[in-house]
DRENDO-95464 format. One record per residue (C-alpha): y, z, x; residue in three letters. Coordinates in steps of 0.2 Angstrom, whole numbers, plus 5000, padded with zeros to 4 digits. Layout:
<torlos>
YZXALA...
</torlos>
This chain:
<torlos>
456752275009UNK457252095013UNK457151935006UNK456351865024UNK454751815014UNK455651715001UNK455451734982UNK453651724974UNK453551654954UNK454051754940UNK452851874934UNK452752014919UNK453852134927UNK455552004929UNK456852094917UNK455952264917UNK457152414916UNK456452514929UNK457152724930UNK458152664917UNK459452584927UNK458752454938UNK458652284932UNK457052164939UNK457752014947UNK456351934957UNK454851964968UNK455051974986UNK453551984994UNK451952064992UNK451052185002UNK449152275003UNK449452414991UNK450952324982UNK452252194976UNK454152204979UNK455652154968UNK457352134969UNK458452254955UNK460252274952UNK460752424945UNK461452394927UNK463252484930UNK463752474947UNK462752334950UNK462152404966UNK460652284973UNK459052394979UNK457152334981UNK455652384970UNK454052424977UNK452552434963UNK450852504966UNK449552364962UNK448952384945UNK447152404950UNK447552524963UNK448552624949UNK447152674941UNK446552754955UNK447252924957UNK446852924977UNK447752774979UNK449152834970UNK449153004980UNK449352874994UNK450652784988UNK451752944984UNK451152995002UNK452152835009UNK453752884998UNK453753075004UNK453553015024UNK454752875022UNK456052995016UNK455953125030UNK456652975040UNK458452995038UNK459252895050UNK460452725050UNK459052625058UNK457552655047UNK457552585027UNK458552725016UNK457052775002UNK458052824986UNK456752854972UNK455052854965UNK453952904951UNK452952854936UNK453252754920UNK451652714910UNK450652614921UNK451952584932UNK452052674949UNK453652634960UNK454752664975UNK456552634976UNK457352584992UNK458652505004UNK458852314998UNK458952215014UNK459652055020UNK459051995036UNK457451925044UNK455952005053UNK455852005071UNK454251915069UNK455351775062UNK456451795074UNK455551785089UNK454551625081UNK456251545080UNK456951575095UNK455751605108UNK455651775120UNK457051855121UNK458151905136UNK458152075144UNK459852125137UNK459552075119UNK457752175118UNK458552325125UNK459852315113UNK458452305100UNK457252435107UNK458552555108UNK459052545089UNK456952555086UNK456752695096UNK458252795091UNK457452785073UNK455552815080UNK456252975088UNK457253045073UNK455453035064UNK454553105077UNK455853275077UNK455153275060UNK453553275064UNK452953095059UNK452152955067UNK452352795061UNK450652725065UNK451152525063UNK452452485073UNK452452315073UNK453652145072UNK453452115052UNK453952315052UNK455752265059UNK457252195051UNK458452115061UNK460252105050UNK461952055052UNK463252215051UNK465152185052UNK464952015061UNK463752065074UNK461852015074UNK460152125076UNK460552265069UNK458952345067UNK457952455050UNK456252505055UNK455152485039UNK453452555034UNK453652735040UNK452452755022UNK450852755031UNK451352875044UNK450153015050UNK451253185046UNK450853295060UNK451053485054UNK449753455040UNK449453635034UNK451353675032UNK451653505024UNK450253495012UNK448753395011UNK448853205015UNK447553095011UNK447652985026UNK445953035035UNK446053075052UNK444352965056UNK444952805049UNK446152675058UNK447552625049UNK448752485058UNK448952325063UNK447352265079UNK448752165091UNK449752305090UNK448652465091UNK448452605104UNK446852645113UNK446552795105UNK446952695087UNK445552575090UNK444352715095UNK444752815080UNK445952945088UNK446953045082UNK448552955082UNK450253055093UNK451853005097UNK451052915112UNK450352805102UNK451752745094UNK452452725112UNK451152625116UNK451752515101UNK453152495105UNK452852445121UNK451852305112UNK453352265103UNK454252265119UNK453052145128UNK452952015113UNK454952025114UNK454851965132UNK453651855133UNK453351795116UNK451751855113UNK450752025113UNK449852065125UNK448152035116UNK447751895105UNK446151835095UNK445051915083UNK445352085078UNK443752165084UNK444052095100UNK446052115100UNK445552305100UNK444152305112UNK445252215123UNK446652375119UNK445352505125UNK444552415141UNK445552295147UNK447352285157UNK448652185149UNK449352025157UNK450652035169UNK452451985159UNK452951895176UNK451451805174UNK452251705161UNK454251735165UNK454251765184UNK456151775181UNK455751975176UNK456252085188UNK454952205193UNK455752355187UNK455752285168UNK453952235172UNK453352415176UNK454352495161UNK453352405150UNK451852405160UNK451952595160UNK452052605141UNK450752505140UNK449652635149UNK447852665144UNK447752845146UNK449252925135UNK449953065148UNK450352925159UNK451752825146UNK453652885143UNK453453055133UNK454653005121UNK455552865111UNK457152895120UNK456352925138UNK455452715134UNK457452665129UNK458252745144UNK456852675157UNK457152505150UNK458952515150UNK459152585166UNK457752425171UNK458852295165UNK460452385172UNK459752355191UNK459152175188UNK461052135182UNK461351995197UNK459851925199UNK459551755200UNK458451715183UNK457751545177UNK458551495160UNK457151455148UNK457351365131UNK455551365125UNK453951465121UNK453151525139UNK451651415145UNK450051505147UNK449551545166UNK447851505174UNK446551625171UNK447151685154UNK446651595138UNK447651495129UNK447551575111UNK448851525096UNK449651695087UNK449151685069UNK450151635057UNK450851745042UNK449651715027UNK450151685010UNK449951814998UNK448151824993UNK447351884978UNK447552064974UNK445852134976UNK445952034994UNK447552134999UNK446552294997UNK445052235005UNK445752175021UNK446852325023UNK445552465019UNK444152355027UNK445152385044UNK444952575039UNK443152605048UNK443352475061UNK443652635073UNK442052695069UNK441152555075UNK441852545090UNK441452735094UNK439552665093UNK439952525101UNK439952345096UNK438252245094UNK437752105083UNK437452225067UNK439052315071UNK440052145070UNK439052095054UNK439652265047UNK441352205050UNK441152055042UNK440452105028UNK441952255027UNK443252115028UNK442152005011UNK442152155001UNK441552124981UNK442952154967UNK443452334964UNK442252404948UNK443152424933UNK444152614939UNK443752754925UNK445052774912UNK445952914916UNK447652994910UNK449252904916UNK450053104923UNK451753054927UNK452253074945UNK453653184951UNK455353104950UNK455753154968UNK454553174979UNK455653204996UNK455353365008UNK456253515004UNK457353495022UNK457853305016UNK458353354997UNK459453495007UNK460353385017UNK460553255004UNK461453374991UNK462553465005UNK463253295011UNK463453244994UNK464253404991UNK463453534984UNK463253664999UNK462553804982UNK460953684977UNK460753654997UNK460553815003UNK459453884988UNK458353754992UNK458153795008UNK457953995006UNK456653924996UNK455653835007UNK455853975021UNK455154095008UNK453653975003UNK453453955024UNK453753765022UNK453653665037UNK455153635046UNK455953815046UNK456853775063UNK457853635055UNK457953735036UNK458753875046UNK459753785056UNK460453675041UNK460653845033UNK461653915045UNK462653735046UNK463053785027UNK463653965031UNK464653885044UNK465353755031UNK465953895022UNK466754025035UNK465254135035UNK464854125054UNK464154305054UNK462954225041UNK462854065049UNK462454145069UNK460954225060UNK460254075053UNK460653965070UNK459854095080UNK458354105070UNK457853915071UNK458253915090UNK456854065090UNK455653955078UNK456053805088UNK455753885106UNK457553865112UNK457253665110UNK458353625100UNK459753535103UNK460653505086UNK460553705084UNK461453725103UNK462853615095UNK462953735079UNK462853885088UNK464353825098UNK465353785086UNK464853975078UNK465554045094UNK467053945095UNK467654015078UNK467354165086UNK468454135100UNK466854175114UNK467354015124UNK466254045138UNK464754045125UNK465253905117UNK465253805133UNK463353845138UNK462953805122UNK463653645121UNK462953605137UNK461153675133UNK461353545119UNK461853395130UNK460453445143UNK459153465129UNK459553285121UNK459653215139UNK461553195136UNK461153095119UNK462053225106UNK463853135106UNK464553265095UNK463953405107UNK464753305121UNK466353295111UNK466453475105UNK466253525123UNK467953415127UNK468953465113UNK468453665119UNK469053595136UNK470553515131UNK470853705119UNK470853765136UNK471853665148UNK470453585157UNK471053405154UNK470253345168UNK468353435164UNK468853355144UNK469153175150UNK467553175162UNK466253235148UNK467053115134UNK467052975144UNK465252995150UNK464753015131UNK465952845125UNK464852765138UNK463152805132UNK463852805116UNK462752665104UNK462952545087UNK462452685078UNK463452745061UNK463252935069UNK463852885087UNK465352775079UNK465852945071UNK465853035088UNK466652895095UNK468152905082UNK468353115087UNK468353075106UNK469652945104UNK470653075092UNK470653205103UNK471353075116UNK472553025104UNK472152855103UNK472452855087UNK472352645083UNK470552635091UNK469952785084UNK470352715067UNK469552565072UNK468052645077UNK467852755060UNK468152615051UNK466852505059UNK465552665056UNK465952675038UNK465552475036UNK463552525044UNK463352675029UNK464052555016UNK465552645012UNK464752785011UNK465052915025UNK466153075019UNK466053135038UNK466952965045UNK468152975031UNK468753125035UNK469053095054UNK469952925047UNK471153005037UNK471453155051UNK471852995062UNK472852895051UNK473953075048UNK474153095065UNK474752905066UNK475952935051UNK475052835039UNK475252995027UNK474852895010UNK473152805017UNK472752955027UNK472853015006UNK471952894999UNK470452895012UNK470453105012UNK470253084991UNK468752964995UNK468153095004UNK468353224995UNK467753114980UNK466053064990UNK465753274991UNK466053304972UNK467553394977UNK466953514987UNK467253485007UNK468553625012UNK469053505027UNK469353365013UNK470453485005UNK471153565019UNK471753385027UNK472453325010UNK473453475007UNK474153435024UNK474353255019UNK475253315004UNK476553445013UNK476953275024UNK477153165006UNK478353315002UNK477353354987UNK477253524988UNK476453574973UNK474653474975UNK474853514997UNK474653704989UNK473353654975UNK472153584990UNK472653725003UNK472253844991UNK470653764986UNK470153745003UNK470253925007UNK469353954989UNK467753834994UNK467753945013UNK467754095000UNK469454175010UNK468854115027UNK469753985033UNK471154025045UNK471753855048UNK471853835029UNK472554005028UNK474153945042UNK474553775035UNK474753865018UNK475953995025UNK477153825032UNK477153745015UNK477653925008UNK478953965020UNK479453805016UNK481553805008UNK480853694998UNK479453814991UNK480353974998UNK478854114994UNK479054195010UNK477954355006UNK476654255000UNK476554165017UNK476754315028UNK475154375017UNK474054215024UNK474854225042UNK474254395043UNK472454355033UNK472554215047UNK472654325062UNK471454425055UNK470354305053UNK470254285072UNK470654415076UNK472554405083UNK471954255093UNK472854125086UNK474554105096UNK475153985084UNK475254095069UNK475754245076UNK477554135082UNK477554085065UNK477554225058UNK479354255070UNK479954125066UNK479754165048UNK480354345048UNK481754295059UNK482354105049UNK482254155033UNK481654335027UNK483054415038UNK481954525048UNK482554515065UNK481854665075UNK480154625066UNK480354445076UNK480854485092UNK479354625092UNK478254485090UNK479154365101UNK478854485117UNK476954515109UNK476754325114UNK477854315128UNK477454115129UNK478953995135UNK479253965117UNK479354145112UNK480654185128UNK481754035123UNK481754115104UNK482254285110UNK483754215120UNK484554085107UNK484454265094UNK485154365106UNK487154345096UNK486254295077UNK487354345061UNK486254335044UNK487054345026UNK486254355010UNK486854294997UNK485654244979UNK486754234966UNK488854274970UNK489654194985UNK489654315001UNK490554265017UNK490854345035UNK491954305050UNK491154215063UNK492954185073UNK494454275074UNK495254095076UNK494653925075UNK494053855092UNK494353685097UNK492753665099UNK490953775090UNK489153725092UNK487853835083UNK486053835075UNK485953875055UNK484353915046UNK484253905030UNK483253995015UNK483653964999UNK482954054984UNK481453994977UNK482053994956UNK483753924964UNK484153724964UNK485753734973UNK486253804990UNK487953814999UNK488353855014UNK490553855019UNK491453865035UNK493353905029UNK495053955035UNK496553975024UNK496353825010UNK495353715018UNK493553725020UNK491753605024UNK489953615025UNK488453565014UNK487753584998UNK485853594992UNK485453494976UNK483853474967UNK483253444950UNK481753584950UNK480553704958UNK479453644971UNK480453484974UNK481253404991UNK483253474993UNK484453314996UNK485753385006UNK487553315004UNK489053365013UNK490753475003UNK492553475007UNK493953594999UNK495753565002UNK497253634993UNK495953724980UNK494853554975UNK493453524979UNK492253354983UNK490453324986UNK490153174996UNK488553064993UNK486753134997UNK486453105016UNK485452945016UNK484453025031UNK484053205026UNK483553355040UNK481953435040UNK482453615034UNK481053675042UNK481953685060UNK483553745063UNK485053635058UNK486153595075UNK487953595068UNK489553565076UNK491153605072UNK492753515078UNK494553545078UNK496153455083UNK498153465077UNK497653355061UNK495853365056UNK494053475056UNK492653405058UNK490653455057UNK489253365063UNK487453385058UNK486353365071UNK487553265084UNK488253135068UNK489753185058UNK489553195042UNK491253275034UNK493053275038UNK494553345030UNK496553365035UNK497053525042UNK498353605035UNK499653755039UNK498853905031UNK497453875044UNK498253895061UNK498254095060UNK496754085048UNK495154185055UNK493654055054UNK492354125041UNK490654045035UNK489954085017UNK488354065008UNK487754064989UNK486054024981UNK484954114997UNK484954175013UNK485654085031UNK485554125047UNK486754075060UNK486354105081UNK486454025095UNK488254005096UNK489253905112UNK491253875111UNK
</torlos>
């Protein structure tokens, strides 16, 4: 909530303990069915608002039904644009509801301060309404008071009108029998008169039109700087049913005619005949203001004068709070207004209205027991969602078998959150099932389901299903999904297809919004692109809207930040993650261990792989491959252990997974010894890499040496000049290596050190001459032993020489006994491999 209406005196409830952990600050406004307070939270500190049922209204159970009610539709709506309910329940006579806190003004307030406003600005403010509007309506609510007072227009991360719809409390839930009983009639009118719909004010069943048509209201008052329909109430609503609303260019001729029949067509008496949907009002606007870009328009720095023909009539003001049996009149005496006007209006009917609107006190309420209310009173879908992003995938899922068992509403989206789960944790035969089964409860018209289904077939290596799906999603969303858009570029870019990839991620950057959820998608694009410096930008700005609370976005942050070689922040932000889902988000884990491996600590890089693979229950192929390259590591040296999760990851899909099967090679080959094994699977793969792997083995020699020192001739004599590659494999309980290149008594090469298991090698170059032997200095700039080691070795009448990948690094005098000396090369403390040998 917000602090728009300003502080109201101290009252009984000011340093009251609510829930145990919220603090009473101050009262913030008041409303018909209740007050609303300011709290902190007394650990974290955390400010959230308070809204308590009126103490009269407490007593009665209806009202408190009622109030539950407004908690239990609010919460469905999870989405960055509409208030975040946290709580609610019951302490003695005290009903309450938890929420957002909110710093910002109304757009009533707004509008009075400024004037209308211009085309571009209520686009960009409709848009953020209607995005919200249309999440609540996939879940099957209506708002029923759209209104200015209902919207909050804040300042995020330096930029103004952001938008929070408020209010979705008194919304009409549409699936009634699946959802339970709600004890809004269906007979009574409940809203706000200037902002009502036809078949509102003639006691209609309220649809989504109706809230299009509010919104158009909305729209209209934005414009011009007032609704459509001003005066008294009964007459405000008799003007909604029978009357056309005035022309917009009647008072801002500067409005092109495009904008002019957008709104013009929300406004549409007969509901068939507005947009069908939030989004479809948002794009016909948009696209509105788009073609009026160049038009001459009139600047205009006051409120619009009133044309001939139309009365001139004074919005009416905000009115102070009133007594509390006065709030509860004047909203429930609005109740039955639709009932009169079904009869029609004569002199008694507007009596009745009057005397509706002057009702007596309440009548003392019966004493009854104070029952205490639930703690949580959200739908089974919303407390799903909520403990898998907050990390507990176990609770998530029971919950939902739960509701599908109990035939809850919503079984489309429980099954396609279900399946979400499986997916979560490699069970995509599990997960197919479960997508599948909400595109048959939804008709095929779901689009988030498409995107899942996707992403099911993608794992599955069905390319070509993945691609219609993907775009079954884009078309069902009208090209609104941005993660399905960016799921079909990165399954282009998989294939080759960069041109297809840069054309459907630069459609979706361009329809992309301000939203926390389109930022994120927004940060993947531009990851895929490689642009890694925006896309951290991007996430960044996306975690600021959720409040630092955004697991998805800190994962993408710290993938981009890895790929930029920021591995200790790319660290830091993958444990927030990982922190924000309790520990259990394999990617979390999956991306820290490889955050770790680059941080060379290889002991927590295969603590998180490994409990990556354990959260995806053995089903995580990437997982699986990343923990095989930290085994075969020299630094780790459990080869065996990585050729079991190469082979567990090939398994996994299926042999399709090019990158592991040439790991495996080059494992088998670099450092188990295994060379007919490697060059099998090198002409298995037969990819440029693969070719260029068999050729350089073509003339390798291998010794294997663990404990005593072994060596082998590599030259009968020493060459002027020999250029080789050298792999290395040191055992795994060993902390030195050496590897020699000798004739007669002189001899160089490099030694191995560490101080223990599972720590980084420094590597520093050895002489022997005349029987002694020096170790030089640890190289300042160590190789990746990883890769091959490109070595050199030089000869002249005086000295030999070795270089390490093109830089010398050791010298020593030749001497007599060498010149008919054969060249030799020894090892001691693993296994090497030298090939790739050029004189």
């Amino acid at each position: 909530m917000t602090e728009a209406m300003g502080e109201a005196k101290p009252d009984r409830l000011l340093g009251r303990t609510i829930a145990g952990k919220y603090r009473i600050e101050a009262k913030i406004g008041q409303g018909g069915m209740g007050s609303v307070y300011r709290a902190r939270h007394l650990v974290t500190g955390k400010v959230v608002a308070v809204k308590v049922l009126l103490e009269d209204l407490a007593a009665y159970p209806s009202f408190v039904e009622r109030f539950l009610h407004e908690a239990r539709a609010a919460a469905y709506v999870m989405h960055p644009h509409a208030i975040n309910i946290m709580d609610c329940g019951r302490e003695g006579e005290l009903v309450y509801l938890l929420m957002e806190y909110l710093e910002g003004e109304t757009l009533t307030e707004a509008m009075k301060r400024e004037g209308p406003f211009s085309p571009q600005r209520a686009a960009r403010i409709l848009t953020q309404i209607c995005s919200a509007v249309a999440e609540a309506h996939a879940q099957g609510i209506i708002h029923r008071d759209l209104k200015p007072d209902n919207i909050i227009l804040q300042q995020v991360a330096g930029e103004k009108d952001y938008v929070k719809v408020l209010d979705f409390g008194i919304a009409k839930v549409l699936d009634e029998q699946k959802r339970g009983s709600v004890p809004i009639s269906r007979s009574v009118f409940v809203g706000t008169p200037e902002y009502a719909s036809p078949e509102q004010c003639n006691a209609k069943s309220p649809t989504v039109a109706s809230d299009i048509y509010s919104l158009g209201v909305i729209l209209y008052e934005m414009l011009t700087g007032r609704p459509p329909f001003e005066g008294d109430p009964m007459d405000v609503m008799l003007k909604h049913v029978h009357e056309e609303p005035p022309p917009l260019r009647a008072f801002r001729p500067e409005i092109s005619p495009e904008i002019e029949a957008v709104v013009l067509r929300a406004l549409s008496k007969d509901p068939a005949a507005r947009p069908q949907s939030a989004w479809e009002l948002a794009e016909e606007f948009e696209r509105a203001v788009r073609a009026s870009t160049g038009r001459r328009t009139m600047p205009f720095t006051a409120r619009p004068t009133v044309p001939d023909g139309f009365a001139a009539t004074r919005t009416r003001p905000l009115e102070p709070a009133a007594p509390t049996s006065r709030l509860a009149r004047r909203r429930w005496g609005l109740a039955l207004i639709g009932a009169l006007l079904a009869v029609g209006v004569s002199g008694t009917g507007y009596r009745a209205f009057q005397w509706l609107t002057r009702w007596p006190p309440l009548p003392t309420p019966p004493a009854i027991a104070s029952n205490p209310a639930p703690r949580w009173v959200l739908d089974p879908i919303s407390e799903a969602r909520r403990l898998f992003e907050e990390g507990d995938p176990e609770g998530a899922a029971t919950l939902l078998r739960e509701a599908i068992a109990q035939g809850a509403f919503g079984n489309a989206r429980a099954h396609d959150l279900l399946g979400l789960i499986y997916l979560e944790q490699g069970e995509t035969a599990w997960a197919k099932n479960e997508v599948l089964l909400a595109l048959e409860h939804a008709g095929g018209m779901l689009p988030e389901a498409h995107l899942h289904l996707g992403r099911i077939l993608m794992e599955e290596g069905d390319a070509a299903g993945a691609e219609r799906a993907f775009q079954t999603a884009l078309e069902q969303s009208r090209r609104r999904l941005i993660s399905a858009a960016a799921a079909l570029g990165e399954l282009y870019m998989r294939q080759g297809r960069r041109e297809e990839a840069e054309r459907v991620m630069r459609e979706a950057l361009q329809r992309a919004g301000e939203d926390p959820n389109d930022l994120l998608e927004v940060g993947r694009i531009l990851l895929l692109q490689g642009q890694y410096e925006l896309a951290v930008r991007e996430l960044r700005r996306a975690i600021r809207l959720k409040n630092g609370v955004f697991p998805s976005a800190y994962l993408l942050l710290g993938r981009a930040l890895l790929e930029s070689g920021e591995v200790t922040t790319a660290a830091e932000v993958l444990s927030t993650a990982l922190a924000q889902r309790r520990g259990n988000d394999p990617v979390a884990r999956y991306l820290l261990g490889r955050a770790r491996y680059r941080a060379r600590d290889y002991e927590r890089a295969l603590e998180e792989l490994r409990g990556a693979i354990h959260l995806r229950r053995g089903k995580y192929p990437e997982a699986q491959y990343d923990l095989a390259l930290v085994l075969s590591d020299p630094a780790v040296g459990r080869y065996e252990e990585a050729e079991e999760h190469l082979r567990a990851a090939l398994a996994l899909r299926r042999d399709q997974f090019p990158e592991a099967l040439e790991a495996l090679a080059q494992m088998y080959a670099l450092r188990m010894g295994r060379l007919d094994d490697a060059r099998r699977l090198w002409q298995r793969v037969a990819t440029r890499s693969a070719l260029s792997w068999l050729e350089r083995m073509r003339d390798a020699l291998g010794l294997h040496a663990p404990a005593e020192w072994r060596e082998r001739p590599l030259r009968m004599e020493w060459p002027a000049q020999l250029a080789f590659e050298l792999a290395v494999a040191p055992s795994p309980t060993e902390r030195q290596f050496t590897v020699l290149f000798r004739g007669g008594d002189v001899a160089l090469g490099l030694r191995l050190e560490r101080e223990r298991e599972l720590s980084p090698w420094s590597v520093r170059p050895v002489r022997l001459s005349a029987g002694r032997e020096e170790v030089l200095e640890p190289l300042d700039d160590p190789p990746d032993l990883m890769a091959p080691l490109a070595l050199t070795l030089t000869s002249d009448r005086t000295e030999i020489a070795l270089a390490l990948n093109g830089r010398e690094v050791v010298r020593v005098k030749r001497s007599s006994a060498i010149s008919n000396a054969p060249l030799l090369w020894g090892v001691r403390g693993g296994r090497a491999l030298l090939f790739h040998v050029r004189e």
